[in-house]
Biopython code that builds the backbone (N, CA, C, O; Angstrom):
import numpy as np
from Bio.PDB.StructureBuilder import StructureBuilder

atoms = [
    (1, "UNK", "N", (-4.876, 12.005, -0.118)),
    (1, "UNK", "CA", (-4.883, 11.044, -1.195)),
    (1, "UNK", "C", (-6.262, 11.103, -1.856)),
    (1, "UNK", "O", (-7.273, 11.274, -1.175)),
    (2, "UNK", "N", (-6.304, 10.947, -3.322)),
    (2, "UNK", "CA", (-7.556, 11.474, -3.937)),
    (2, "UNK", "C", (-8.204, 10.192, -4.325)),
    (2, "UNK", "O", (-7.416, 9.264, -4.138)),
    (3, "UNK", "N", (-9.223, 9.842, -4.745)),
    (3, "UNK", "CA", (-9.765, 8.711, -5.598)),
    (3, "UNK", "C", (-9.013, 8.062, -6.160)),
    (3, "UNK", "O", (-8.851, 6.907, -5.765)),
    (4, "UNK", "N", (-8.283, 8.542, -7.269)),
    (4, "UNK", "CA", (-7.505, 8.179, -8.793)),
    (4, "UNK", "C", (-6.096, 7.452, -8.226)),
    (4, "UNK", "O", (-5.560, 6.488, -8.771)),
    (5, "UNK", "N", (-5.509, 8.281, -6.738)),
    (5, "UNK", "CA", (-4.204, 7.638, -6.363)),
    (5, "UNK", "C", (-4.820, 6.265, -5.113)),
    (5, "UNK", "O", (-4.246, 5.234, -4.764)),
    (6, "UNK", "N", (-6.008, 6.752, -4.758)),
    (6, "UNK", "CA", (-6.740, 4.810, -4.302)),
    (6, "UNK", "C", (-6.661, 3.741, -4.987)),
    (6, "UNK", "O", (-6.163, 2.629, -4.812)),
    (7, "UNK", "N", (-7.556, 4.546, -6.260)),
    (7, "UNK", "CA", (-7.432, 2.820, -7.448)),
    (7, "UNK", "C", (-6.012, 2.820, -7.712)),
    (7, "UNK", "O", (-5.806, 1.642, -8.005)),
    (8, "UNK", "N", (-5.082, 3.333, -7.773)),
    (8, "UNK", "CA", (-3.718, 3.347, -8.646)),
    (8, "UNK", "C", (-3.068, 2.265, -7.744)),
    (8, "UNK", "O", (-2.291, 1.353, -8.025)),
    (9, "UNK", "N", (-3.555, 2.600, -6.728)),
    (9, "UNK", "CA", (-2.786, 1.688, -5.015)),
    (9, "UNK", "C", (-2.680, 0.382, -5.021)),
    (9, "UNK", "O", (-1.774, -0.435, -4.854)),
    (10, "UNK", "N", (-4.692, 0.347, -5.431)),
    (10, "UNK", "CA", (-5.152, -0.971, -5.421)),
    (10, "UNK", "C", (-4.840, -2.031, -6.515)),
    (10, "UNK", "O", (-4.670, -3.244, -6.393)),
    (11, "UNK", "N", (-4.811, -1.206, -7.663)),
    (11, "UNK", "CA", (-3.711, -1.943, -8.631)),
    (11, "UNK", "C", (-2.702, -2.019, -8.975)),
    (11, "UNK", "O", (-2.334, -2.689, -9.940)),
    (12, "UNK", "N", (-2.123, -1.451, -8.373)),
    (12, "UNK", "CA", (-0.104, -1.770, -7.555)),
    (12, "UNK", "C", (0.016, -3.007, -6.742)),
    (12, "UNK", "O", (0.733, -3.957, -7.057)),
    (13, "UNK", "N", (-0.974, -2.921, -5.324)),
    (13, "UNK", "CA", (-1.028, -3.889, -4.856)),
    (13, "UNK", "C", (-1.683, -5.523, -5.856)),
    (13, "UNK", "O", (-1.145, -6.625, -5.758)),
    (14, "UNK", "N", (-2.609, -5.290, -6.516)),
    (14, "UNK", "CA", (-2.808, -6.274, -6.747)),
    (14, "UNK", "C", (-2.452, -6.957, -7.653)),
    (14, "UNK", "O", (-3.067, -7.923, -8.106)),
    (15, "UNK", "N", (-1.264, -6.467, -8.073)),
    (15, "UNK", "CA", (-0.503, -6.925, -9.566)),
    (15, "UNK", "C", (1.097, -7.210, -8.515)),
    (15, "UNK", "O", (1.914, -8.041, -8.912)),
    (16, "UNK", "N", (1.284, -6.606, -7.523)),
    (16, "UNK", "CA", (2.468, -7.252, -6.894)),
    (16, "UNK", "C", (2.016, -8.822, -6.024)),
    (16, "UNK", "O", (2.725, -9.778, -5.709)),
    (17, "UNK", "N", (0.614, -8.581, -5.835)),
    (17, "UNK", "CA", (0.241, -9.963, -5.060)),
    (17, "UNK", "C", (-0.051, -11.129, -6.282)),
    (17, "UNK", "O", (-0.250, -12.298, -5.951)),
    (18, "UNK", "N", (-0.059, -10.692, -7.803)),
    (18, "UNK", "CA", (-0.050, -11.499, -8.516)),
    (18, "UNK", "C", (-1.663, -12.071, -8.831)),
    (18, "UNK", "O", (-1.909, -13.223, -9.188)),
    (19, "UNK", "N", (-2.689, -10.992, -8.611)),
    (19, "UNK", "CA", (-3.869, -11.162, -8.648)),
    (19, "UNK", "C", (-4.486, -10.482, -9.599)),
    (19, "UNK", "O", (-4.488, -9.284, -9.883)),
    (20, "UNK", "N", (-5.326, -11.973, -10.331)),
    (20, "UNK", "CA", (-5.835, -10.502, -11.591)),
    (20, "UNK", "C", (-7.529, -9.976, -10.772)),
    (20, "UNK", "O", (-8.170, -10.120, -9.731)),
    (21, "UNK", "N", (-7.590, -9.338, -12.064)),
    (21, "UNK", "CA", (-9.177, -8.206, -11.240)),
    (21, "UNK", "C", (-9.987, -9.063, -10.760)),
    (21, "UNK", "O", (-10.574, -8.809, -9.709)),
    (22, "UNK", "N", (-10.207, -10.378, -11.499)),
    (22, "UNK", "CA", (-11.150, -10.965, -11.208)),
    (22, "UNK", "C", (-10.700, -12.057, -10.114)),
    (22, "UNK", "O", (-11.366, -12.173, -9.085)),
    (23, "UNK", "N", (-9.844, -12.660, -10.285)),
    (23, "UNK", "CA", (-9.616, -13.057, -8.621)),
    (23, "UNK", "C", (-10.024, -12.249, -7.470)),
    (23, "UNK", "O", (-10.853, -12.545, -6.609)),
    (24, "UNK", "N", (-9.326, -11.194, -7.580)),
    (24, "UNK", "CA", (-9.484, -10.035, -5.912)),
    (24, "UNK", "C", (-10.892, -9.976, -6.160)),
    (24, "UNK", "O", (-11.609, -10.008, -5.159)),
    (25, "UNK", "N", (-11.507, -9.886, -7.419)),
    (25, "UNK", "CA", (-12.928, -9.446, -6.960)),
    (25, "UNK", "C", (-13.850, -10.979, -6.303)),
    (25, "UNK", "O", (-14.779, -11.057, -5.498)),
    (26, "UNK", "N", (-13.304, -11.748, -6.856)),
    (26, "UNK", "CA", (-14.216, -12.897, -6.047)),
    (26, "UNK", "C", (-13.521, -13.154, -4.538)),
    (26, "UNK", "O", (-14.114, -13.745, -3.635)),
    (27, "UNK", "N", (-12.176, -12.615, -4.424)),
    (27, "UNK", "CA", (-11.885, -13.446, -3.215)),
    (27, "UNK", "C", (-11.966, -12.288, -1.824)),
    (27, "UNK", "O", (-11.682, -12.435, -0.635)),
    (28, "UNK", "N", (-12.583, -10.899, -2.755)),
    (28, "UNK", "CA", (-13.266, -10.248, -1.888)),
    (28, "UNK", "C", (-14.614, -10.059, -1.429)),
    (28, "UNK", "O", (-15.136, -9.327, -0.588)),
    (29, "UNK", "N", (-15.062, -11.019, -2.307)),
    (29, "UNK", "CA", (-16.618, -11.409, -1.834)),
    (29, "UNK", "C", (-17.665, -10.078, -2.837)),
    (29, "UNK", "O", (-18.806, -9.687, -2.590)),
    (30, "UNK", "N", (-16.864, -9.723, -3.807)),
    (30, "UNK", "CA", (-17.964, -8.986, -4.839)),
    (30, "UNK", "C", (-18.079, -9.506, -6.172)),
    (30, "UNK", "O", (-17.237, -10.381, -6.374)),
    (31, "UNK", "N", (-18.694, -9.315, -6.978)),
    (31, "UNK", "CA", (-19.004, -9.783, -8.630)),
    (31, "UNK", "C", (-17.544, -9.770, -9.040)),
    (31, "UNK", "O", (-16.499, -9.329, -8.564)),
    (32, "UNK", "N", (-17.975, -10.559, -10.318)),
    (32, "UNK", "CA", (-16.261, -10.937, -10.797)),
    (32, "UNK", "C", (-15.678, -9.619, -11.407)),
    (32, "UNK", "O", (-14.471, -9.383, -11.446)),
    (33, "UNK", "N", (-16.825, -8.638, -11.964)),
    (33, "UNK", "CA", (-16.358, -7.515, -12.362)),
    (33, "UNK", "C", (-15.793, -6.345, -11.795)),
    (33, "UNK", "O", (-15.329, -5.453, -12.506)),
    (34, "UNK", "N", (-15.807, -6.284, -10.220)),
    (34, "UNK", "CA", (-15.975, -5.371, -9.481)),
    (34, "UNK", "C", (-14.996, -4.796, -9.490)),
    (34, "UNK", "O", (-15.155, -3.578, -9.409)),
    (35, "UNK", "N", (-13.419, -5.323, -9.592)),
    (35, "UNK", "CA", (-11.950, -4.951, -9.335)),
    (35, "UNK", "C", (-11.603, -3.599, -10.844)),
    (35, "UNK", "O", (-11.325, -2.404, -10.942)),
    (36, "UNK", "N", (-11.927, -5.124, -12.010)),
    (36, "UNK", "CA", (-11.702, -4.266, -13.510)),
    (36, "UNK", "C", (-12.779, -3.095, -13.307)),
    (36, "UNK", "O", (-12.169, -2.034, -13.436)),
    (37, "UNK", "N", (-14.092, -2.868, -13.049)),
    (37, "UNK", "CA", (-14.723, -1.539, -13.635)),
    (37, "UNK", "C", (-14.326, -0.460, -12.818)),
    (37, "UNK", "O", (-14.346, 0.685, -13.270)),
    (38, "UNK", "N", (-13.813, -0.803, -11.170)),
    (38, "UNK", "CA", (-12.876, 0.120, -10.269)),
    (38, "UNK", "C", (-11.874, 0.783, -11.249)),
    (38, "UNK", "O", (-12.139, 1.788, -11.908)),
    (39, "UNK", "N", (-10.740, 0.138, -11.274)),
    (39, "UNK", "CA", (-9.613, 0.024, -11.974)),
    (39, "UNK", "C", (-9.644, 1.360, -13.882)),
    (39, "UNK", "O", (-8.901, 2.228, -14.341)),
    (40, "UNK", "N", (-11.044, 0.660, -14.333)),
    (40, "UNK", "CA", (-10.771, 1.014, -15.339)),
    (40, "UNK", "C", (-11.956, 2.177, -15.732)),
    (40, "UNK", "O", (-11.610, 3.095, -16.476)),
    (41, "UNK", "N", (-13.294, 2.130, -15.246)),
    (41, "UNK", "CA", (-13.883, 3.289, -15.427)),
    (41, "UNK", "C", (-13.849, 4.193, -14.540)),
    (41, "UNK", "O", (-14.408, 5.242, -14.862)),
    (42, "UNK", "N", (-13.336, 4.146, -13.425)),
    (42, "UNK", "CA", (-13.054, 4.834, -12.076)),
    (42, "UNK", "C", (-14.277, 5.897, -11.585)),
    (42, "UNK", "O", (-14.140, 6.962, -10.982)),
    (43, "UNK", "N", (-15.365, 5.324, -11.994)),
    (43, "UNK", "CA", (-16.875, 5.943, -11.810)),
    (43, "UNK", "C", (-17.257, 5.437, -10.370)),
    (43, "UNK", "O", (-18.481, 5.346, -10.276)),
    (44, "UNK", "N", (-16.617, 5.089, -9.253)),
    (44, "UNK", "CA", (-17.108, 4.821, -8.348)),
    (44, "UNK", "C", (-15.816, 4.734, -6.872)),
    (44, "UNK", "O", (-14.656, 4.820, -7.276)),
    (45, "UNK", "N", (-15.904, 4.646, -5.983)),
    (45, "UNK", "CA", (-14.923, 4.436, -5.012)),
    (45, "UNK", "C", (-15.063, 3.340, -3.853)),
    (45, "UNK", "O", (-15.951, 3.573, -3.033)),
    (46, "UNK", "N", (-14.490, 2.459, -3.716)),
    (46, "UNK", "CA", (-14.347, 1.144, -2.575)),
    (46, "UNK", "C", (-14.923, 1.778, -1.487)),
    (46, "UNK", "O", (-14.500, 2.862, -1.087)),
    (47, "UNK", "N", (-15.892, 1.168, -0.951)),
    (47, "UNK", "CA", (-15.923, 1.384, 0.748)),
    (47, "UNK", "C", (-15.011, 1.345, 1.402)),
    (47, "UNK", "O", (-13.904, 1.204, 0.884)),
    (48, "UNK", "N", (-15.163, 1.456, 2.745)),
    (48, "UNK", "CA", (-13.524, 1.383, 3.214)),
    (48, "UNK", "C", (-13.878, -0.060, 3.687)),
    (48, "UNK", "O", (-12.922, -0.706, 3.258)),
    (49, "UNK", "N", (-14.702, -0.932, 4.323)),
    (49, "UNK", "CA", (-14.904, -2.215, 4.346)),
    (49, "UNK", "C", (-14.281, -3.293, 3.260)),
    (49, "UNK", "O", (-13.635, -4.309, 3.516)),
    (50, "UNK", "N", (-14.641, -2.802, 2.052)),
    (50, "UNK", "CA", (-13.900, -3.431, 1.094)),
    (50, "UNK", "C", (-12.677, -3.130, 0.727)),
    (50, "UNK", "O", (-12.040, -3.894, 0.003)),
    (51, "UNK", "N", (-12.094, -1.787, 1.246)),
    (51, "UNK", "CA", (-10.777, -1.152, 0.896)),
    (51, "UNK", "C", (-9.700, -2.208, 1.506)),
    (51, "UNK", "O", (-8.761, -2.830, 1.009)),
    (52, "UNK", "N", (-10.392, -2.110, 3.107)),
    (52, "UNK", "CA", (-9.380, -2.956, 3.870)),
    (52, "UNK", "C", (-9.634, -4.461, 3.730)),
    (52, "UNK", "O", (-9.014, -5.159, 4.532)),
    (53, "UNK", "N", (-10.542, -5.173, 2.737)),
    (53, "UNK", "CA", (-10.411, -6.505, 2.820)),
    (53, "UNK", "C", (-9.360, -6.866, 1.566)),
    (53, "UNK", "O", (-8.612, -7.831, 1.405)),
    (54, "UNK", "N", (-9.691, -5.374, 0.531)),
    (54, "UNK", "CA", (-8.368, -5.600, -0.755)),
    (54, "UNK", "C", (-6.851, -5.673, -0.251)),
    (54, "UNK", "O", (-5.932, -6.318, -0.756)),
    (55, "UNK", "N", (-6.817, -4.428, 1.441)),
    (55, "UNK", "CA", (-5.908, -4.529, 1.221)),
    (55, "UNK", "C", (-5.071, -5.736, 1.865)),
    (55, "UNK", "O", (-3.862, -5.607, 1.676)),
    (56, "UNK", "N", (-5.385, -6.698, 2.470)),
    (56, "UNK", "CA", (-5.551, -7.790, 3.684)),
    (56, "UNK", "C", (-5.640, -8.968, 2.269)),
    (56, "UNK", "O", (-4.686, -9.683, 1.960)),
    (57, "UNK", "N", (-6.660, -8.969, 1.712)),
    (57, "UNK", "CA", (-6.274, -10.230, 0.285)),
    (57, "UNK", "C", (-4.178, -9.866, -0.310)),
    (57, "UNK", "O", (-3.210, -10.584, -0.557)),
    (58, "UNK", "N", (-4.428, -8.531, -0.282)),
    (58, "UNK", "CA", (-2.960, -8.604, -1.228)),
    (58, "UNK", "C", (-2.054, -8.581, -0.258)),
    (58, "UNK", "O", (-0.914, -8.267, -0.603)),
    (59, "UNK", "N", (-2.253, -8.838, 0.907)),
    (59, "UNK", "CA", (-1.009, -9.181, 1.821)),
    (59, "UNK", "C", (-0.514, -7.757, 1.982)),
    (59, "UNK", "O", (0.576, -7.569, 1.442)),
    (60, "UNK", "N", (-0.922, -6.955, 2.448)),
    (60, "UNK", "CA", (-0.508, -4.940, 2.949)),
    (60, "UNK", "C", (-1.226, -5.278, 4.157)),
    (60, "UNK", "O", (-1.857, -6.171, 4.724)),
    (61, "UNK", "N", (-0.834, -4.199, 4.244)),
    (61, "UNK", "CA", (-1.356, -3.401, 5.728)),
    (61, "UNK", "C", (-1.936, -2.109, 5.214)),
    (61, "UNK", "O", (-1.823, -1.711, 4.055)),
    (62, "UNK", "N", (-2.786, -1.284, 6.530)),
    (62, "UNK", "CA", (-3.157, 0.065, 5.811)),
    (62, "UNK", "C", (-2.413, 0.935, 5.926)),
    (62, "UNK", "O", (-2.647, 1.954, 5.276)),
    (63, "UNK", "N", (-1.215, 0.885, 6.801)),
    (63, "UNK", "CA", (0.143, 1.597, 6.786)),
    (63, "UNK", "C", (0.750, 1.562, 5.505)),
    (63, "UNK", "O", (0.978, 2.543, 4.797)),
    (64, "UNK", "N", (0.982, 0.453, 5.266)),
    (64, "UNK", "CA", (1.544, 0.546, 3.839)),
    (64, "UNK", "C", (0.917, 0.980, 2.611)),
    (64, "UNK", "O", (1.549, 1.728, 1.864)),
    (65, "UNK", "N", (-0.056, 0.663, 2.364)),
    (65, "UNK", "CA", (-1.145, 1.222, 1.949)),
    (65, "UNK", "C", (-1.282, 2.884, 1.540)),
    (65, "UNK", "O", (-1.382, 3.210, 0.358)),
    (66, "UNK", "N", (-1.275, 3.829, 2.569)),
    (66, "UNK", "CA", (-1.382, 5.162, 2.811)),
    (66, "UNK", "C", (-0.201, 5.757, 2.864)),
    (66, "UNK", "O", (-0.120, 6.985, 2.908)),
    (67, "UNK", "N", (1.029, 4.837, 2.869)),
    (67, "UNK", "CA", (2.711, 5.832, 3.057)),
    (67, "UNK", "C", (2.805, 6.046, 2.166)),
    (67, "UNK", "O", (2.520, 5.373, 1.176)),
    (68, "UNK", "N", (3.507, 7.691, 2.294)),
    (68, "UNK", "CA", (3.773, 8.177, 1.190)),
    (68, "UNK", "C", (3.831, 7.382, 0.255)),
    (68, "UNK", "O", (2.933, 6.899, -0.434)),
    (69, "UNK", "N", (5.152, 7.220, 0.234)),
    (69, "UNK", "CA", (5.600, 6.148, -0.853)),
    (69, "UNK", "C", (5.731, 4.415, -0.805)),
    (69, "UNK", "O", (6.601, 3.750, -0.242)),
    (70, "UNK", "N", (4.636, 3.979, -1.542)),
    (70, "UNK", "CA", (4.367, 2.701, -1.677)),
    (70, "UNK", "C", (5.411, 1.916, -1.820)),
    (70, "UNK", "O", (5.553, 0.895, -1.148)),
    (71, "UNK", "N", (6.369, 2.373, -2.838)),
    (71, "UNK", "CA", (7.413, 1.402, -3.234)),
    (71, "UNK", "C", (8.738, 1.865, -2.609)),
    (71, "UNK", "O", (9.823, 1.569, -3.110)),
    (72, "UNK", "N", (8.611, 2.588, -1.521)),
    (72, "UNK", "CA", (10.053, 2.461, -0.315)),
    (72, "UNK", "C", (9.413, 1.926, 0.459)),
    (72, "UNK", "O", (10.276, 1.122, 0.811)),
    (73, "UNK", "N", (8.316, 1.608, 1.236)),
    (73, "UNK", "CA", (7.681, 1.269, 2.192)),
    (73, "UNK", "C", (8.542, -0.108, 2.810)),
    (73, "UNK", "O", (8.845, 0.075, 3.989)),
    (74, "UNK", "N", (8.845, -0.994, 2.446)),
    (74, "UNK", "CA", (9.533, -1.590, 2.955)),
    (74, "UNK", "C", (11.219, -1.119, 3.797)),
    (74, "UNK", "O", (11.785, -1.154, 4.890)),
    (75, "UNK", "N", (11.416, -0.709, 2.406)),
    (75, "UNK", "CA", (13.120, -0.151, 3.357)),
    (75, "UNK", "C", (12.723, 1.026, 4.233)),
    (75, "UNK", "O", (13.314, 0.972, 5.312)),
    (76, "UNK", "N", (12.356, 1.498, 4.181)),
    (76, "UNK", "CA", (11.943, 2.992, 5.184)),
    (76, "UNK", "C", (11.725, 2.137, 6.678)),
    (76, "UNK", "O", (12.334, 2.422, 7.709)),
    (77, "UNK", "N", (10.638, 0.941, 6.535)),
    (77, "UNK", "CA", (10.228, 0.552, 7.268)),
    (77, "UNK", "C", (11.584, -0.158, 8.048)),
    (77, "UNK", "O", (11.428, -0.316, 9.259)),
    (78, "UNK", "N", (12.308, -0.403, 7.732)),
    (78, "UNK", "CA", (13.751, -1.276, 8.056)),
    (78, "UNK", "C", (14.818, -0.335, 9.052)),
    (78, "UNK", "O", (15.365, -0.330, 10.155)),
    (79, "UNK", "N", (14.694, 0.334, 7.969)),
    (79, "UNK", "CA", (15.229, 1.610, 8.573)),
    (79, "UNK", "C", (15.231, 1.936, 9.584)),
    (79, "UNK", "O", (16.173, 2.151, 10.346)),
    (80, "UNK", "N", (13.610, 2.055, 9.790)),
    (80, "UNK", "CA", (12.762, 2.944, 10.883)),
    (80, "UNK", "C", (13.205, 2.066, 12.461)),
    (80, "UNK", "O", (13.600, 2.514, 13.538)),
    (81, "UNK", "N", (12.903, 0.529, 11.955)),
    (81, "UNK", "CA", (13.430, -0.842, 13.101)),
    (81, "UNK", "C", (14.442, -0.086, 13.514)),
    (81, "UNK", "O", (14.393, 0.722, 14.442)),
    (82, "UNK", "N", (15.695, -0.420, 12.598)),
    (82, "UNK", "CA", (16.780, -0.593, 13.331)),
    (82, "UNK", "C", (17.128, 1.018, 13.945)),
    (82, "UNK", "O", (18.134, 1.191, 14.633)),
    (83, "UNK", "N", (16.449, 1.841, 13.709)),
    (83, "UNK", "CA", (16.693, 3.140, 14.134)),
    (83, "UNK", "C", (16.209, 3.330, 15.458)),
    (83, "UNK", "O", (16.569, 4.218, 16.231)),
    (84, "UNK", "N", (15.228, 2.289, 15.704)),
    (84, "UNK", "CA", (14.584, 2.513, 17.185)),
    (84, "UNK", "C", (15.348, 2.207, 18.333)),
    (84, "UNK", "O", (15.057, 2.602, 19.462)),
    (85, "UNK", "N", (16.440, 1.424, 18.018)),
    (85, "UNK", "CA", (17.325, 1.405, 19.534)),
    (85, "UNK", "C", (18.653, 1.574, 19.239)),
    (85, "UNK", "O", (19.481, 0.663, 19.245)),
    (86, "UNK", "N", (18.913, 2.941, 18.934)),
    (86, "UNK", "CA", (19.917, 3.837, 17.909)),
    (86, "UNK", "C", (20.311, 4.632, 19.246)),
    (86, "UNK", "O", (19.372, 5.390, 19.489)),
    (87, "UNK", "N", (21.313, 4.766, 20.203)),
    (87, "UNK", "CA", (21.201, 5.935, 20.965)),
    (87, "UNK", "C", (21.474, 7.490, 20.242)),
    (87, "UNK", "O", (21.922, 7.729, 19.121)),
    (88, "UNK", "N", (20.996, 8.514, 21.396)),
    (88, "UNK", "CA", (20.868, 9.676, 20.259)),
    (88, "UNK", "C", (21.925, 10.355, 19.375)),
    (88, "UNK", "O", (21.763, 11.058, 18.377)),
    (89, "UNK", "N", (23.393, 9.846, 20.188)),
    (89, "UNK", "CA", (24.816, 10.125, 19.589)),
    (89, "UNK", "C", (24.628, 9.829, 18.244)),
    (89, "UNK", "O", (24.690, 10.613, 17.297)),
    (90, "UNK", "N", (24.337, 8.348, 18.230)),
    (90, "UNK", "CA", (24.356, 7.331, 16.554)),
    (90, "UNK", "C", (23.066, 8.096, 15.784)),
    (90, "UNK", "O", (22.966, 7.787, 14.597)),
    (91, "UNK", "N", (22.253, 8.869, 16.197)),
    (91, "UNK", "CA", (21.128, 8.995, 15.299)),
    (91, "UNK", "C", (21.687, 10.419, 14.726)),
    (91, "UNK", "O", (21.452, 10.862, 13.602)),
    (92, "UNK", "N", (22.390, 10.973, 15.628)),
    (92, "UNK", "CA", (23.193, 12.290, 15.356)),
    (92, "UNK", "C", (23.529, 12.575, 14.383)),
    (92, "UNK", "O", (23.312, 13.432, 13.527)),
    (93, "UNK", "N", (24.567, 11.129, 14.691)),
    (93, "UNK", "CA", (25.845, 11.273, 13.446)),
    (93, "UNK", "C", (25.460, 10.911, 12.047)),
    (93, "UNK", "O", (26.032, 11.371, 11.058)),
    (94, "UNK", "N", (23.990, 9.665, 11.990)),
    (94, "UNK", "CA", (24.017, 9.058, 10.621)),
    (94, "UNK", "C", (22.892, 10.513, 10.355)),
    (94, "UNK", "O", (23.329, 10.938, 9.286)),
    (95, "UNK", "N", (21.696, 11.476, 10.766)),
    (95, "UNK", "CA", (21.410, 12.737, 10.119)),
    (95, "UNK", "C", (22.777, 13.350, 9.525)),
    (95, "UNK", "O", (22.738, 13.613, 8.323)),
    (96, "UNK", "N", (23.986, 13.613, 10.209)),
    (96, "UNK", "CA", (25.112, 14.336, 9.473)),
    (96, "UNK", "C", (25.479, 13.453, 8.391)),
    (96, "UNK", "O", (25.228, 13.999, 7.317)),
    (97, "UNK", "N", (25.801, 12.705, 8.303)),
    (97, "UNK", "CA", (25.652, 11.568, 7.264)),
    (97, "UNK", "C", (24.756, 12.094, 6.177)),
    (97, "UNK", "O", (25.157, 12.905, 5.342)),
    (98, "UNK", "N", (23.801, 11.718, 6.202)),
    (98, "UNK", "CA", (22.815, 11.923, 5.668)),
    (98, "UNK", "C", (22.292, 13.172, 4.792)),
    (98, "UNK", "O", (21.627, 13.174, 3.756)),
    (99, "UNK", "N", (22.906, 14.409, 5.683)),
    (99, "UNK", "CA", (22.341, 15.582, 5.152)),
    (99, "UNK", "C", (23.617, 15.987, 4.663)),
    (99, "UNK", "O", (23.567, 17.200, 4.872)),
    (100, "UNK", "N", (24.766, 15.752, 4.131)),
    (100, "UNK", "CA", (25.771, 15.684, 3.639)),
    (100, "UNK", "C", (25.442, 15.680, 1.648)),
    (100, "UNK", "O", (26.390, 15.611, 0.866)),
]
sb = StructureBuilder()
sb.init_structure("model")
sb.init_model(0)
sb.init_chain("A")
sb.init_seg("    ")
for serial, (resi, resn, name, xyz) in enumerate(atoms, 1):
    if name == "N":
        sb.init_residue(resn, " ", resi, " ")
    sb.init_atom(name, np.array(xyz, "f"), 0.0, 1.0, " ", f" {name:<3s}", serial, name[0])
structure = sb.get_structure()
């Protein structure tokens, strides 16, 4: 994951948590500007200290965060549950399923 798909993350997340720049930036404990000049001149990159307090304000995890895909992350994750006490017959059959 490069720079450009970090900030893209961080303002995915923080527009689904309903936070504008300047909220996350105060309620992450930096200047009110800190979120927008991330976001919009992309001349710089989050610590990871601050990465993980953005991502902990917008209610993520760093799993979610870093999966592939941001916006299956939930159902994948559902998925993944109920797949864990699947015996291997049933996991068999829904791959044939699946790769169908």
């Amino acid at each position: 994951m490069d720079k450009d798909e970090i900030i893209n993350r961080i303002s995915r997340l923080r527009t689904r948590a309903n936070l504008s720049a300047r909220a996350l930036s105060m309620a992450i404990g930096m200047n009110e500007g800190y979120i927008n000049r991330l976001e919009t001149k992309r001349d710089f990159s989050p610590s990871i200290d601050v990465l993980l307090n953005i991502i902990e304000v917008c209610n993520s995890c760093t799993e979610e965060f870093f999966y592939y895909n941001l916006d299956n992350y939930n159902e994948d994750m559902k998925i993944i549950k109920l797949l864990k006490n699947t015996n291997s017959t049933k996991k068999n059959a829904i791959l044939t399923l699946l790769e169908c």
